[in-house]
Phi, psi and omega in degrees: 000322171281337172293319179291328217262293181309303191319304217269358179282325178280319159328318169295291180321295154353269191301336168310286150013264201284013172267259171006304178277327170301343164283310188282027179217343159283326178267003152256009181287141182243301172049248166320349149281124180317160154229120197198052188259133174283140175278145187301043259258120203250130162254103168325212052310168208276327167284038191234147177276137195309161163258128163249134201230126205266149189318358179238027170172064160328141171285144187204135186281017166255340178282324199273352170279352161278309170324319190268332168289351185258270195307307180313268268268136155280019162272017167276353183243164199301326168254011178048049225214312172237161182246176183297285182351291184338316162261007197206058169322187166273287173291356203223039209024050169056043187230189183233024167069003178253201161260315202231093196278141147307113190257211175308331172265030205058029200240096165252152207289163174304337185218148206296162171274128172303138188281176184256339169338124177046032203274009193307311228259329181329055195330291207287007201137142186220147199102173170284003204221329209074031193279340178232164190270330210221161161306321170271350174278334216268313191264029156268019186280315200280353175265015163231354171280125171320315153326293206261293193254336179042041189237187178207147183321302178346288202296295211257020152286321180275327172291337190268330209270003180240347169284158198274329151268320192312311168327318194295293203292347170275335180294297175294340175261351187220355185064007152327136175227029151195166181302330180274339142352295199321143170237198168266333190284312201277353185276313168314298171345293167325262176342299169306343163308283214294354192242358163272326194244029127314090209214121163249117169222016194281340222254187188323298185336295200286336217247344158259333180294311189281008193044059140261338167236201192211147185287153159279184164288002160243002154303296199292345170281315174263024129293312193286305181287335151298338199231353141082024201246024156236110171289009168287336219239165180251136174331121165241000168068014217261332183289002173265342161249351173245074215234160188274177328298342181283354172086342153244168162262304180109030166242206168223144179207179171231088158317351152097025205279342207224103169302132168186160174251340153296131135349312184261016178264013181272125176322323195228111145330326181050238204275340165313334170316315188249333125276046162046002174273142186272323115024318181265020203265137181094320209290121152235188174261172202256142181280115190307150162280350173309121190054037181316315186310333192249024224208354148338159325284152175291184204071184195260335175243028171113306165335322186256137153269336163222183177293320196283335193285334173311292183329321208280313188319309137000260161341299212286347197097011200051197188230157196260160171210163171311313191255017187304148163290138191298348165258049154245127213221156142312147191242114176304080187241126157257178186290342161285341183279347193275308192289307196300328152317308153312325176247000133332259198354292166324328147321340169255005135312126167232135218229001171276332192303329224252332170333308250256122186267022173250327181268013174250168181300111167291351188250015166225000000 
């Protein structure tokens, strides 16, 4: 009698158990919400080199509008005070405009926030150093870096699967079909959607390569000295590490920024860091020019406050090392070849970029 009495007690409990999870698996079905995602459509211009977008996160406007509600938000950071934004303004080509960015505990990192601008094309490496290959690796890095969001995927994986839209929105961008789904994997996914169409192609530049304008004449001078392809004019090298259309090579060199007679004498290995070569020690990547005017102060750490103090560093030939790149020379520049230089450069503003209501703080 008593061994029956025990069954059924435990029989009971049982079905309690899985009645309880069929509940907590019914108030995380998502289901019943379309899954219907469109594709995005990115129109290039013709100078422009294709986007690759790889085949396991198609672009779609419902994945890049969670990408983009994901990077505005601070609910990626540990104390819910900063977003990916934070450090990647809008108004600022997605840079935060310092030298040195800050993250949540008041801790700032050694090097400036990279701008985002055309950050699509990018091949060789993402970061000053090149450390990761792709956009979904680059961006589960900053929640969990100490400097910067100083949280861990746990926490804001559980912050999202409890919130009152994102579920909705993960559903509708990946086709999930319960709350517990939400990864860390598919929110980078996102981000990374919404940070391919960061795209600037608007700008002067882009608007003569398509004939549509015409350079002035101190444009046309300072295109010659850029691209060092007039022999009237004096070499300034700058189209070998910026080169068109992005305004970059889409490599790393040293620039000459840091005098040492060692391999080991650079404050910040940069890339030597990350392929263990010393040959790579000093070396970062070089940063598009694209929307220059707005992306102060320059360099990886920061150091120059306007174009002329790059330019004059330029001008001087750099500080010397075992591995400076070899086309850095003193430069015969007077200040008229200096204004004409400045304004090609400038050429490469786009001020349509800034319009563009896809790229903007979706919460305000």
């Amino acid at each position: 009698m008593k061994i029956g009495i025990f069954a059924i007690i435990i029989a009971s409990f049982l079905i309690f158990v899985v009645s309880c999870d069929e509940d907590d698996t019914k108030k995380g079905d998502l289901s019943e919400i379309i899954y219907n995602p469109e594709t995005y459509q990115i129109t290039l211009p013709s100078h422009f080199p294709a986007l690759d977008i790889p085949s396991d996160n198609p672009l779609t406007k419902q994945g890049v509008l969670l990408g983009r509600h994901l990077f505005y938000d601070p609910i990626l950071s540990a104390d819910s005070t900063m977003s990916c934004a934070s450090c990647h303004l809008h108004e600022f080509s997605f840079t935060d405009a310092k030298a040195l960015s800050t993250g949540i505990d008041g801790i700032s990192g050694k090097r400036s926030a990279m701008s985002l601008i055309n950050i699509g094309f990018v091949k060789s490496g993402l970061f000053w150093d090149g450390r990761v290959k792709t956009l979904e690796e680059q961006a589960l890095l900053p929640v969990e870096d100490p400097v910067e969001l100083h949280n861990n995927w746990t926490q804001v994986t559980e912050k999202l699967r409890i919130h009152p839209t994102y579920p909705k929105m993960f559903r509708e961008a990946f086709g999930i079909k319960n709350k517990s789904e939400i990864s860390k994997e598919l929110a980078a996914k996102a981000m990374a959607q919404f940070e391919r169409i960061i795209i600037s192609k608007d700008s002067k530049f882009d608007r003569i390569q398509q004939g549509q304008a015409f350079y002035t004449d101190l444009e046309l001078i300072g295109l010659g000295l850029y691209f060092d392809d007039d022999p009237d004019l004096p070499d300034t090298e700058c189209g070998h590490c910026h080169n068109i259309p992005m305004a970059t090579s889409d490599d790393f060199f040293n620039n000459g920024l840091t005098e040492t007679s060692s391999l080991d004498g650079f404050p910040d290995s940069g890339r030597g860091k990350v392929t263990g070569s010393r040959a790579d020690n000093g070396k970062f990547r070089a940063p598009t020019l694209r929307n220059i005017k707005y992306s102060a102060p320059y360099m990886h750490d920061g150091r120059f406050k306007t174009l002329d103090e790059v330019i004059n560093h330029y001008k001087s030939g750099g500080k010397k090392s075992p591995n400076a790149d070899p086309l850095l020379h003193p430069l015969a520049l007077d200040q008229y070849y200096i204004k004409a230089l400045k304004a090609f450069i400038e050429t490469f503003n786009d001020t349509l970029f800034y319009k563009n209501p896809e790229l903007q703080n979706p919460f305000k």
